[in-house]
NUNUKOL-841988 format. One record per residue: y, x, z of N, C-alpha, C in turn; residue number from 1. Coordinates in steps of 0.02 Angstrom, whole numbers. Each point is the difference from the previous one (the first is absolute). Example, Ala and Ser with C-alpha at 12.3 -4.5 7.8 and 13.67 -1.06 7.14 Angstrom:
# residues 2
> n_py_n_px_n_pz_ca_py_ca_px_ca_pz_c_py_c_px_c_pz_n
> -284_660_390_59_-45_0_60_45_0_1 $
> 53_-18_-36_59_42_3_55_-39_37_2 $
This chain:
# residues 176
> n_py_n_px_n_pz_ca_py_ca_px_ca_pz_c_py_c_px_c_pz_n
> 4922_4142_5386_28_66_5_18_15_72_1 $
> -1_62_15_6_13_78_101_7_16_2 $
> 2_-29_50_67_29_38_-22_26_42_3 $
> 18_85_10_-2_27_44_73_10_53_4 $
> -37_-32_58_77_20_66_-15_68_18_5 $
> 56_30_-18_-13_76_-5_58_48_44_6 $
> -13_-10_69_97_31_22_-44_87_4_7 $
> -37_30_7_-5_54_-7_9_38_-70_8 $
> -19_-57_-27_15_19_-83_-78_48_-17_9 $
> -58_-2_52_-62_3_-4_-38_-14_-88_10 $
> 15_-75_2_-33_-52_-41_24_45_-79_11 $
> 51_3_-9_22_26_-28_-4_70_-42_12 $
> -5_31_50_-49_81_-19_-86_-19_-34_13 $
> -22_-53_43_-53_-22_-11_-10_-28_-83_14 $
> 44_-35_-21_-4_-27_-61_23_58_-64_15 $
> 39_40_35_36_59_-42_-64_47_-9_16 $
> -45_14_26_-53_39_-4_-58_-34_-21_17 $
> -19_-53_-11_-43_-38_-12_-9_-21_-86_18 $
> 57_-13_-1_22_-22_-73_58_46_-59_19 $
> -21_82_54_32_74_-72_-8_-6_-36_20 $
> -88_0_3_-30_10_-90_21_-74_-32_21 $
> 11_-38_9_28_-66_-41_79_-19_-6_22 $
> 35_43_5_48_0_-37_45_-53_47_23 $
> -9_14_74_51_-55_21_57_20_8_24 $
> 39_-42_-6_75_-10_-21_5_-56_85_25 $
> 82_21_13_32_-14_40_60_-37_2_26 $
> 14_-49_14_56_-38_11_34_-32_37_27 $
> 79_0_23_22_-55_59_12_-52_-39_28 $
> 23_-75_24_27_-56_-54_66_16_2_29 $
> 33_46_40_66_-3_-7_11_72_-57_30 $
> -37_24_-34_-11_51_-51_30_-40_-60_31 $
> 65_24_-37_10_-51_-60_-43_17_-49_32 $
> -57_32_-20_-45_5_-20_-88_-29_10_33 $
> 18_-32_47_-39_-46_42_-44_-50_-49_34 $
> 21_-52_-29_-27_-32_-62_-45_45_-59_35 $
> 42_45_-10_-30_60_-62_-78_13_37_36 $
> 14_45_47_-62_28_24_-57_-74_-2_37 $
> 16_-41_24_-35_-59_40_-39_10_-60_38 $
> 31_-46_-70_-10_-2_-46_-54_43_-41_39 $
> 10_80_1_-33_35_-17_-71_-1_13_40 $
> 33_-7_85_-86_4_45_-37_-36_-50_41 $
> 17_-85_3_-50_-45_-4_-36_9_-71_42 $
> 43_36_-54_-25_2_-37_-31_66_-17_43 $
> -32_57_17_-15_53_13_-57_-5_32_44 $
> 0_-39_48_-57_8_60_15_37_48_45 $
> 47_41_-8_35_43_30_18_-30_97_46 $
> -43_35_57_25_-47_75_74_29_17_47 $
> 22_-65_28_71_8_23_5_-8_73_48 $
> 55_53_21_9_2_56_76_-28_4_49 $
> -1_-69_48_63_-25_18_5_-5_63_50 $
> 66_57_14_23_-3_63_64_-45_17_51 $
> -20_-53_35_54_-56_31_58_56_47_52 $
> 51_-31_1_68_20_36_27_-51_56_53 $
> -21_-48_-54_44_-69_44_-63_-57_19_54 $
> 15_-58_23_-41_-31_12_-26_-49_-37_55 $
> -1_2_-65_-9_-53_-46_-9_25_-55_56 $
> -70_-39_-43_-33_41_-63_44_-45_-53_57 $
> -6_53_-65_63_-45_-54_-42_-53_-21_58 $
> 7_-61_-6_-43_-45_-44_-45_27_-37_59 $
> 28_51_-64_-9_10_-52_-84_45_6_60 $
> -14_-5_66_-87_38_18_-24_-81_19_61 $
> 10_-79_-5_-31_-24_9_-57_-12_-42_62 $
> 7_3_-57_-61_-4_-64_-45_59_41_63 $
> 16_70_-14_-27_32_15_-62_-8_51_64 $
> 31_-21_51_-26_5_68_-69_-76_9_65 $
> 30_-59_-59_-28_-43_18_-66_6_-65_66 $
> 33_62_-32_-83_8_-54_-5_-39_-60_67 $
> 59_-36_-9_-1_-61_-27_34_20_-114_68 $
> -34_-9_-16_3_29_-81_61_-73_-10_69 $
> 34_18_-46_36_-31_-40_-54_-47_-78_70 $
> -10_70_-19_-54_-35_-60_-56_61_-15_71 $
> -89_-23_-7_-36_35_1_-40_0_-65_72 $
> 8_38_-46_-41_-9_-48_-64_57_-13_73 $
> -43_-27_5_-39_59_-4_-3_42_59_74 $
> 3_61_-27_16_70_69_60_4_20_75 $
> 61_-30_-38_63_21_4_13_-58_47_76 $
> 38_21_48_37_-45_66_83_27_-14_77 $
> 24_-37_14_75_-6_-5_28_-27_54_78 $
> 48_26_33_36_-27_63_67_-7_8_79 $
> 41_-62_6_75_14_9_29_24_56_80 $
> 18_77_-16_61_21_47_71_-12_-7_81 $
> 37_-49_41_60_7_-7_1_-64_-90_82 $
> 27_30_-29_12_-43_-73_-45_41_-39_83 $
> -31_37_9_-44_42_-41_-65_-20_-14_84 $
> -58_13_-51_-50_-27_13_-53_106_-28_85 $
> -25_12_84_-23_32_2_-91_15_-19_86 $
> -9_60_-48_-101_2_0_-3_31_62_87 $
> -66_-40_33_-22_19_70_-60_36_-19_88 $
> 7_68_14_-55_42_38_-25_-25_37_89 $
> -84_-8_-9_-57_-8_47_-13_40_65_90 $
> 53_63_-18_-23_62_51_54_-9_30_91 $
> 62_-8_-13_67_-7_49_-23_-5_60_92 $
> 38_37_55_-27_2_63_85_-9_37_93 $
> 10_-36_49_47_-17_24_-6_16_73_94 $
> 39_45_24_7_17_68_80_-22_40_95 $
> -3_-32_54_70_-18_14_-4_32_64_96 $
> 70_42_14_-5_34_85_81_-13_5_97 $
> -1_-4_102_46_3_29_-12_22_48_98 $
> 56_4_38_21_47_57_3_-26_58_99 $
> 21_-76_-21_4_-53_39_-55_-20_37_100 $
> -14_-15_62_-57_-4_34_-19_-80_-9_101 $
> 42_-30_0_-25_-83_-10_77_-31_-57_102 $
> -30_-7_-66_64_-25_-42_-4_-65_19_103 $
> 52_-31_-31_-15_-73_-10_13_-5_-59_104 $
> -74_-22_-18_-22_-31_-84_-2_-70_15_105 $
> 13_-36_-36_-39_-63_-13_-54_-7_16_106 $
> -36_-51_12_-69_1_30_-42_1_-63_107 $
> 27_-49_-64_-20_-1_-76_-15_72_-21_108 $
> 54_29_8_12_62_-31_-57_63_37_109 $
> -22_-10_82_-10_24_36_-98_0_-25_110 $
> -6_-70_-11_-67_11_-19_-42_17_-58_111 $
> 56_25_-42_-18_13_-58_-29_73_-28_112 $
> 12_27_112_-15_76_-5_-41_17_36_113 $
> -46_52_10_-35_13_72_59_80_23_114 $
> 17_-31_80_41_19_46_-34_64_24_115 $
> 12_62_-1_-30_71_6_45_20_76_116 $
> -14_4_40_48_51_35_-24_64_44_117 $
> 66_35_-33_-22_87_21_18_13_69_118 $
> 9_-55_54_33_6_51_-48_70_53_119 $
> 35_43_42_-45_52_20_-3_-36_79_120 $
> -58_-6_10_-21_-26_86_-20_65_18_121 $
> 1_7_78_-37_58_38_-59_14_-38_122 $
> -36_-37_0_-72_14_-24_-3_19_-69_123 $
> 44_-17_-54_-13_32_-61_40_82_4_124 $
> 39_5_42_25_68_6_-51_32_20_125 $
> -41_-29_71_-41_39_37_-61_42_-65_126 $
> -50_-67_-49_-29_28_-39_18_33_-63_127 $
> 62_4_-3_58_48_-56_-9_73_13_128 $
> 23_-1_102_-21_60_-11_-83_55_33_129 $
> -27_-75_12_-85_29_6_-16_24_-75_130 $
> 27_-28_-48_-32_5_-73_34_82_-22_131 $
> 51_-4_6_32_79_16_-35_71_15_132 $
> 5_-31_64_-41_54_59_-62_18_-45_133 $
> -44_-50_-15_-83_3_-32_10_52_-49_134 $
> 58_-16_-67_6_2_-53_20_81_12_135 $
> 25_29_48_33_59_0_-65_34_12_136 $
> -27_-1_86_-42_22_25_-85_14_-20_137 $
> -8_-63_-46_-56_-22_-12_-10_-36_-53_138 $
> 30_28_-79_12_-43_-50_-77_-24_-17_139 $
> -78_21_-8_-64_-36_1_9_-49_10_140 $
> 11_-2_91_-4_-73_20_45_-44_-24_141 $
> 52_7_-18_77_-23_-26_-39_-56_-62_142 $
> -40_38_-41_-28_-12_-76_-38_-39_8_143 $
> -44_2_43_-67_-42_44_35_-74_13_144 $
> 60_-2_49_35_-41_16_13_-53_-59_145 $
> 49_43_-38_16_-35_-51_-53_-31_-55_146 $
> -66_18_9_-48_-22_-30_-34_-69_36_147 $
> 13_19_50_-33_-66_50_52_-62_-14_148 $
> 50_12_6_58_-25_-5_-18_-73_-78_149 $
> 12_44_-44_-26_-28_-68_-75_-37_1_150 $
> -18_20_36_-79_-17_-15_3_-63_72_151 $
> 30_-3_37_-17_-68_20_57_-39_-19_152 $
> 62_13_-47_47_-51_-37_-48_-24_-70_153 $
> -41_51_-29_-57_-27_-48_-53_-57_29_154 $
> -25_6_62_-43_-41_29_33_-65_21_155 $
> 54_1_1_44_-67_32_5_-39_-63_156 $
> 17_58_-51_13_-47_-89_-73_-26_-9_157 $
> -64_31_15_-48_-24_-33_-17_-87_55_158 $
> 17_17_66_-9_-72_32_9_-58_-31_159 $
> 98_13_5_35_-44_-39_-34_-20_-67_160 $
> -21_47_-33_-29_-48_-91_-72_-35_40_161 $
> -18_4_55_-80_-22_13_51_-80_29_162 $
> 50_7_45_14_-66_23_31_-18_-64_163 $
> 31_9_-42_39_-28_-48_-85_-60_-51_164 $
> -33_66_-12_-70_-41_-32_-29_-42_34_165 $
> -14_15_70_-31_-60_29_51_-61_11_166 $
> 53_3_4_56_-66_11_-18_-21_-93_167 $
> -6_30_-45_-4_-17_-59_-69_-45_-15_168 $
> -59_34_34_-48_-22_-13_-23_-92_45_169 $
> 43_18_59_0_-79_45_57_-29_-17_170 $
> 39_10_-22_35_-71_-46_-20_8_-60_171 $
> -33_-3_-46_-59_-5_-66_-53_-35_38_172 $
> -27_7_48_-70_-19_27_21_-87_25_173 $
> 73_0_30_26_-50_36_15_-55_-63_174 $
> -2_15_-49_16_-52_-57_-57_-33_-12_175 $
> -71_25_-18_-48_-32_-7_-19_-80_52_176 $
């Protein structure tokens, strides 16, 4: 699940618009409703948005985070939150943001996530507001852009499955 370091609160808008049509729900851990929602999510499928305050995640997201089922029968996965034994949604989507530019997690705890940050450098402002300018002046090209854009993040995915197959196919070949 991603932690996003989020001090613009960028990341954030980003996930809030991304995940409308799916029904995401929002939460701090210091929300005494915090467990309920959690809860709901996982069993719903429903993605959750948890916004950290302080510097330390509650235990009670370690199952969560480490993917790890309690008991699996069949389709049904079950997970203990807390003293509870929760059904895990396949679709549950877990988003964690802060404000904080560098927390201190655990390093355990730390790798259990991929680290997002919305930090703004010169250069992402600079093409923030070239993308602007285009989009006002010249929305075609704007569309064009954004097409190129996609279409060589598609060409990078198709690499990756060609190196993923060929690393697949030379360790298979390397056993013989």
């Amino acid at each position: 699940y991603p932690l996003l370091l989020d001090p613009s609160g960028q990341g954030i808008q980003w996930v809030t618009a991304r995940e409308a049509g799916a029904g995401l729900r929002s939460v701090s851990q210091s929300d005494r409703n915090f467990r309920t929602v959690l809860e709901d999510c996982l069993e719903t499928g429903r993605p959750l948005l948890l916004e950290l305050t302080g510097w330390e995640l509650d235990p009670m997201l370690t199952p969560v985070l480490e993917k790890k089922p309690l008991v699996q029968t069949g389709k049904e996965v079950v997970i203990r939150i807390g003293d509870a034994n929760v059904l895990y949604n396949e679709a549950f989507t877990l988003y964690i943001a802060t404000k904080l530019q560098n927390p201190a997690l655990a390093s355990d705890t730390a790798n259990m996530m991929t680290i997002i940050t919305f930090e703004q450098t010169a250069a992402v402002l600079d093409e923030m507001l070239y993308a602007m300018v285009i989009a006002s002046e010249r929305p075609e090209m704007q569309r064009q852009r954004i097409g190129l854009v996609e279409e060589v993040a598609a060409y990078r995915r198709e690499v990756e499955n060609h190196e993923q197959t060929l690393l697949s196919r030379l360790s298979q070949g390397g056993a013989n």
